[in-house]
N, C-alpha and C positions, 0 to 999 in steps of 0.2 A: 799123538795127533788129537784123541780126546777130550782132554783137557785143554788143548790148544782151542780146538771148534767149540767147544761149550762156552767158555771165556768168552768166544766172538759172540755166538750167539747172546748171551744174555745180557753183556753190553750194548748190542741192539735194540734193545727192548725203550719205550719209551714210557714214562709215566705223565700225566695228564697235570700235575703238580709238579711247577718248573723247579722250586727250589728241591722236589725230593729231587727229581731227574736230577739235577745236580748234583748231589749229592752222592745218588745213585752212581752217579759217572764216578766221579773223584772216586769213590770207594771199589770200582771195578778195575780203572787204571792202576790204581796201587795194588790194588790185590796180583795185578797181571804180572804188576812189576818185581813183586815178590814172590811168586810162583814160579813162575816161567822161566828166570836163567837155571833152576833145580832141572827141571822137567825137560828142557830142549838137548842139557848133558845128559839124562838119564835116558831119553828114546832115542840121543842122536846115530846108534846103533843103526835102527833098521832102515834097510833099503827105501821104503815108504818115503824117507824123509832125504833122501840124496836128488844129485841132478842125474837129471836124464843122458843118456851117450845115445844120440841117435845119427851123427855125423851130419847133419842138416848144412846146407849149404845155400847162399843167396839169399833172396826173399823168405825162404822158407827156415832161415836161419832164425830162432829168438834168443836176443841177449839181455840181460836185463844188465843196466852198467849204472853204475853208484861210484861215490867218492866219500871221503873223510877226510876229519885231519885230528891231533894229537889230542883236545880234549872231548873227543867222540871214541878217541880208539878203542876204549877201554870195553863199549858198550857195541859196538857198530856188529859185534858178531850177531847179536840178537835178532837184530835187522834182516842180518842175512839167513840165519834159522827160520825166522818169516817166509822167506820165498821160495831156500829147499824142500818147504811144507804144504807148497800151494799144490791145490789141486790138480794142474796143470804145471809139466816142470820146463823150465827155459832150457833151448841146450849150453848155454854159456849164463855163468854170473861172474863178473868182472866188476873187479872193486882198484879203483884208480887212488894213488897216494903218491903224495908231492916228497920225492927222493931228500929234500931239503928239510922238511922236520921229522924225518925217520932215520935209525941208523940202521938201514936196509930189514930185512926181515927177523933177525936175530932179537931183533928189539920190538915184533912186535908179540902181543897176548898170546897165550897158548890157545886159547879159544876161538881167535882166528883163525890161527894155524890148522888147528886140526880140521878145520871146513875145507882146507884143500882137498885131503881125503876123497871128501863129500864134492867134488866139482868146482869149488872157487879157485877163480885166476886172483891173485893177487899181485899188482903190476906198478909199475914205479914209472913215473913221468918227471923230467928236468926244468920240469917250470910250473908255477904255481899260476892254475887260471881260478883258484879258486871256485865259485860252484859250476862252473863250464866246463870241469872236468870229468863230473859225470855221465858228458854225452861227447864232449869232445875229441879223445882221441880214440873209443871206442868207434863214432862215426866215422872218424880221420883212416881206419883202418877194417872195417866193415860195412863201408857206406849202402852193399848191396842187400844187407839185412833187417830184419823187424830190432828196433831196439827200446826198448820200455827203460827209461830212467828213473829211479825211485829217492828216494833221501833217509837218510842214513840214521834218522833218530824215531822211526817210528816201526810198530806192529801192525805188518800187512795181514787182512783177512784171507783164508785160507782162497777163495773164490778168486780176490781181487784177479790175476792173470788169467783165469778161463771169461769174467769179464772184459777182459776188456780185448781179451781176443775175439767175443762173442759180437762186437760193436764194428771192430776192424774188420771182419769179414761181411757185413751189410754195407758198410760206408769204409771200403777199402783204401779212399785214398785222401781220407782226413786224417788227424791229430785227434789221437781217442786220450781223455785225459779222467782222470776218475773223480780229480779235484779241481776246478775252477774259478774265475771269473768272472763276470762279465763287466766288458770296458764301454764306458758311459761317456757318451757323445750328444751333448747337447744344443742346439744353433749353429752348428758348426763348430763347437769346441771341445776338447774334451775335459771333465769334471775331474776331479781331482780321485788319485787313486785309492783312501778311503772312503770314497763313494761307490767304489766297483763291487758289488756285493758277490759275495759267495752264491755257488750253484747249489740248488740242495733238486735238484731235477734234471733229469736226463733231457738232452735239448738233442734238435738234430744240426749237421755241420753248420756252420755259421763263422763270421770273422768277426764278431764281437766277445767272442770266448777268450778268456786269458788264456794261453801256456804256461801249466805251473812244472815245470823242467823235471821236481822231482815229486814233491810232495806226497798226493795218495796213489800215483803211477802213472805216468803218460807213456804212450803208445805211437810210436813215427817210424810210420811205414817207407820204407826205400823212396825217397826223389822226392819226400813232402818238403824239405827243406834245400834254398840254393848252396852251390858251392860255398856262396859268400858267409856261411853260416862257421868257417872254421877260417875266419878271418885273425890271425893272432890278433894283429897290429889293429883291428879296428875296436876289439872284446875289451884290451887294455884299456885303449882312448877311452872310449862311449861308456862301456856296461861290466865291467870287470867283475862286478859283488852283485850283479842282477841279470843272473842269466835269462829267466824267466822274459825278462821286459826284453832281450837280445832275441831269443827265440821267436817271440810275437810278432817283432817288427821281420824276423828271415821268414817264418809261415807267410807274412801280408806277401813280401816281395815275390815268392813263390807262389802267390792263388792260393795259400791249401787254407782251408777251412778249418773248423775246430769244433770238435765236439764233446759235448759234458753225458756223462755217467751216473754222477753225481746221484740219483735218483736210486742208482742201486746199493745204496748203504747209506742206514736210517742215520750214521754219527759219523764225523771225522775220525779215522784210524788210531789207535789205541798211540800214544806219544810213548817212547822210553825217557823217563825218567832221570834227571843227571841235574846234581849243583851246579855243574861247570858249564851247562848247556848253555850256550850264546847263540841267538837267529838272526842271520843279516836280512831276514825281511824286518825283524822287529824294529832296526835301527833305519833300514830303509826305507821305512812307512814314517814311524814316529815322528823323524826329521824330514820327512816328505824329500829326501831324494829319489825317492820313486819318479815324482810328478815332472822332477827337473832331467829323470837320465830318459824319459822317454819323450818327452816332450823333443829333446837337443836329438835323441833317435828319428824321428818324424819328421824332421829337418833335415838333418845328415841322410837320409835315407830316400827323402819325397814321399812322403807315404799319405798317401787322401786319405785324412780321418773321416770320411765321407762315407767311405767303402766299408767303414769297420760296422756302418749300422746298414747293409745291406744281406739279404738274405743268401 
């Protein structure tokens, strides 16, 4: 865990000379990336580093529920060594995989495997919702619970979950999210989704905050979201490759609010590392289908973008 916390620590650190800080970063993420798979096998021994058994049940149940798929598998345990190491431990981590590009668990890494041990449900779904599977059938089958969905290619800080528990218990019945948004609404319109800038400050609830599904850990509390949020038939149609912009428009239709953390961590979370690595935001921004599956959302759904610049 030492080496784990120091890494965080002094990747926080910022220098007042943007290109060192650059530089600075690149050379701490690589370093992390090449320490850390040695270092999570070698301590993954001590109790310190497992999940908690504490029988929790209901609202007082935390799950933290993620997904992958075949060219993350290889990496995806790291992710999950991230959270059996947080300072606070979830009673469940549930990692969702589409039965279709797996040949069941036989075939998957030994390094995931052995995270059972340690607390991980490893669980098979019959349909590929793509990234809605990391909250999907977790909520479809715990809906009375706290569940925190994270994404599957990045190094959480040790802190992140006692954060953002610390945020949920003031403002119990928003969307605590550690990475954000905010959705720009101009004359009544709304601007295009490279204009919604990153949060780098702690806001309080509000309905102009994006829901980023997994990103640096979002937090939804029992009843923030409607039924209509585990809609198959509508996920396909509308939002299939953007859950993020799915969840935004079920928070609106619900009331629930949204709040940013963002403020309690100087840098975006440490990224793993991978050739193979492909980001459906990257192609859903790039080509601006962002602008087009929310905009047809807003629509299909009636949703006042009016509301979204209200406090």
């Amino acid at each position: 865990m030492a080496l784990y916390r120091f890494l965080y620590s002094i990747y926080f650190l910022h220098f007042r000379n943007k290109a060192m800080d650059r530089l600075f970063t690149r050379v701490i993420i690589r370093l992390a990336n090449i320490l850390l798979p040695s270092y999570f096998s070698l301590s993954s021994g001590s109790k310190l580093n497992s999940q908690k058994r504490s029988g929790a049940k209901g609202k007082d149940q935390l799950i933290v529920s993620l997904t992958t798929f075949p060219a993350r598998i290889g990496k995806v345990w790291m992710t999950i060594e991230s959270i059996l190491r947080q300072d606070t431990k979830p009673d469940r981590i549930i990692l969702w995989l589409f039965d279709g590009e797996f040949e069941g668990k036989n075939s998957l890494p030994k390094e995931l495997l052995l995270l059972e041990e340690r607390g991980l449900e490893i669980r098979f779904c019959a349909e590929n919702l793509m990234p809605h599977k990391k909250y999907y059938y977790t909520l479809s089958e715990y809906s009375d619970a706290t569940i925190i969905t994270i994404d599957d290619d990045m190094l959480y800080p040790p802190s992140m979950l006692t954060s953002l528990l610390k945020f949920h218990r003031n403002f119990p019945d928003a969307i605590c999210c550690a990475i954000s948004r905010r959705i720009k609404v101009k004359d009544g319109s709304l601007r295009p989704y490279k204009e919604w800038q990153y949060l780098h400050e702690n806001t309080l609830p509000c309905y102009s905050n994006l829901i980023m599904g997994g990103g640096g850990g979002t937090l939804f509390p029992p009843g923030s979201l409607p039924q209509q949020v585990l809609d198959r038939e509508g996920i396909i149609k509308h939002s299939l490759r953007t859950d993020d912009l799915w969840l935004k428009i079920m928070s609106l239709k619900a009331g629930t609010k949204v709040l940013s953390l963002a403020g309690e961590f100087p840098r975006f979370f440490i990224p793993i590392l991978s050739r193979k690595n492909f980001r459906l935001a990257d192609s859903n921004i790039g080509e601006g289908q962002n602008d087009k599956i929310f905009a047809e959302l807003v629509r299909e759904f009636d949703i006042n973008i009016e509301k979204i610049n209200e406090n």
